[in-house]
Structure formats: structure tokens, C-alpha cells
C-alpha positions as CSV (number, residue, x, y, z in Angstrom):
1,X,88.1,108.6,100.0
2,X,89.8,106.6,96.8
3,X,87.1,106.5,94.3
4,X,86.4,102.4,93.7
5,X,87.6,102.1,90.2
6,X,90.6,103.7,91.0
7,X,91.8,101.4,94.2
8,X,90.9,98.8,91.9
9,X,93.4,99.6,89.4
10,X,96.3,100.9,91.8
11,X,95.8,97.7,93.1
12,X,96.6,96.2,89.7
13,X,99.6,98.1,89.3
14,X,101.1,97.3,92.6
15,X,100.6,93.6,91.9
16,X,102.4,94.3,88.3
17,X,105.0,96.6,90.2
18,X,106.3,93.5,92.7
19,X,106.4,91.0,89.6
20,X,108.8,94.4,88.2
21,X,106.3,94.3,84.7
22,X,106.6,98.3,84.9
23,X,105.3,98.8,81.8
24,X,101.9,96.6,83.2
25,X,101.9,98.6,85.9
26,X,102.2,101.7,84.5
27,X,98.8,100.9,82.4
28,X,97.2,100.4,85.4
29,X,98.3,103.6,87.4
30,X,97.2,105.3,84.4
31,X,93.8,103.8,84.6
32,X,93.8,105.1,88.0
33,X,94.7,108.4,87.3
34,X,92.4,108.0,85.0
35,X,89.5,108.2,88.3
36,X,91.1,109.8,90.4
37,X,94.1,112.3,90.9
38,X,95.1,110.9,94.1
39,X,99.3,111.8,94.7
40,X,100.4,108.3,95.0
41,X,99.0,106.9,91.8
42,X,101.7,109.6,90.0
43,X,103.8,108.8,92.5
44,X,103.9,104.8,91.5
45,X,104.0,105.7,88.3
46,X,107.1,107.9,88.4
47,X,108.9,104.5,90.1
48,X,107.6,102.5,87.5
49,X,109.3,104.8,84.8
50,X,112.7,105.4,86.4
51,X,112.4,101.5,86.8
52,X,112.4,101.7,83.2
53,X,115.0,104.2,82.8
54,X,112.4,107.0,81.3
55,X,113.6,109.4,83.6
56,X,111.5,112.7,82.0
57,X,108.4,110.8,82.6
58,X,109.3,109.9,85.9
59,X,110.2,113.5,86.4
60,X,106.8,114.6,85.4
61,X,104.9,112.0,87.8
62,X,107.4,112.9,90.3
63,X,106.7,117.0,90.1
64,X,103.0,116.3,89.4
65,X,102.5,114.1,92.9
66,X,104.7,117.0,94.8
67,X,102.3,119.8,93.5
68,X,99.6,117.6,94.3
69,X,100.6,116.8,97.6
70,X,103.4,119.3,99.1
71,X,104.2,118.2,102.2
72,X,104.6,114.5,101.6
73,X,108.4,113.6,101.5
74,X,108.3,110.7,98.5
75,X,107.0,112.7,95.8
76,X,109.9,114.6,96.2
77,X,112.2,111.6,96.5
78,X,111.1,110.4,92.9
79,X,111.4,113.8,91.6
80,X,114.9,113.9,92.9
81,X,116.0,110.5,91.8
82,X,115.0,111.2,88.2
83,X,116.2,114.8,88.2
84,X,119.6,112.7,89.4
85,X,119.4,110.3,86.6
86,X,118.8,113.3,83.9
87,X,122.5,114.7,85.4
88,X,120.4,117.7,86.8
89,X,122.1,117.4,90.0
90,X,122.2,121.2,91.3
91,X,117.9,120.4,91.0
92,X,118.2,117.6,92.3
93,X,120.0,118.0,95.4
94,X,117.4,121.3,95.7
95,X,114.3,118.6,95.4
96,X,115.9,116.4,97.7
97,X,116.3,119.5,100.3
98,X,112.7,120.7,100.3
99,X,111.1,117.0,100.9
């Protein structure tokens, strides 16, 4: 079960996120991880970096949400995408293989 405070604010930042205010949204995921170390609060804030083209903090979120949550297939598309991005290709193509 989400803790309260923590819905509260993912909610926040996927309201930010649709309006694309990353940086918004990122406060707000942060606020949330803040509660709670739920997988897909890293997860939306790994998009709402590589939205910003900070691609080693999207990598961190992104390898953070897939050691949090192994066997769920996004966390290891936004690790890939900003492994990608950083021109890591030969990891990213490994990322993309194990999710």
C-alpha cells in the first residue's frame, strides 16, 4: 500500500509531467520518494530527467527503480534510454536485453 503523502505527491508530479514542467515534477517525485521508495516514483523521475536531457540522473533513477523492482520491464527501459543518450550503447543494448 502507497503511503498517503506519497500518492499525494506522485500525483502532483504526474499532473506537472502532462503540462511537460519536468523540473515541477521532478520536485514532486522527490517529495514522494521522500515517503516512500516505491519503483515508479524513480521511475517518473528518470523520464522527467531525460525529458530534460540530464541523462546521469535519469540513469541513476532508471538503475535505482530496476534494483528496486527487477522484474518490471520500464525501469529497464529508462535505464536503457539514458545509457543510449550517454553513447553507452554496448550497456544499453545489455539493459534493453534483460527487461
Amino acid at each position: 500500500m502507497e503511503d498517503p503523502k506519497a500518492a499525494e505527491a506522485k500525483a502532483r508530479g504526474n499532473a506537472a509531467f502532462a503540462e511537460k514542467d519536468f523540473a515541477t515534477a521532478i520536485k514532486h517525485f522527490t517529495e514522494a520518494i521522500s515517503h516512500s521508495t516505491h519503483h515508479v516514483f524513480y521511475s517518473n523521475r528518470s523520464a522527467c530527467y531525460a525529458s530534460l536531457g540530464e541523462y546521469e540522473k535519469a540513469l541513476e533513477d532508471g538503475s535505482e527503480c530496476v534494483k528496486l523492482k527487477p522484474d518490471w520491464p520500464k525501469g529497464y527501459a529508462r535505464k536503457g534510454l539514458a545509457e543510449f543518450f550517454l553513447k553507452r550503447y554496448d550497456e544499453a543494448a545489455e539493459t534493453y536485453k534483460k527487461g
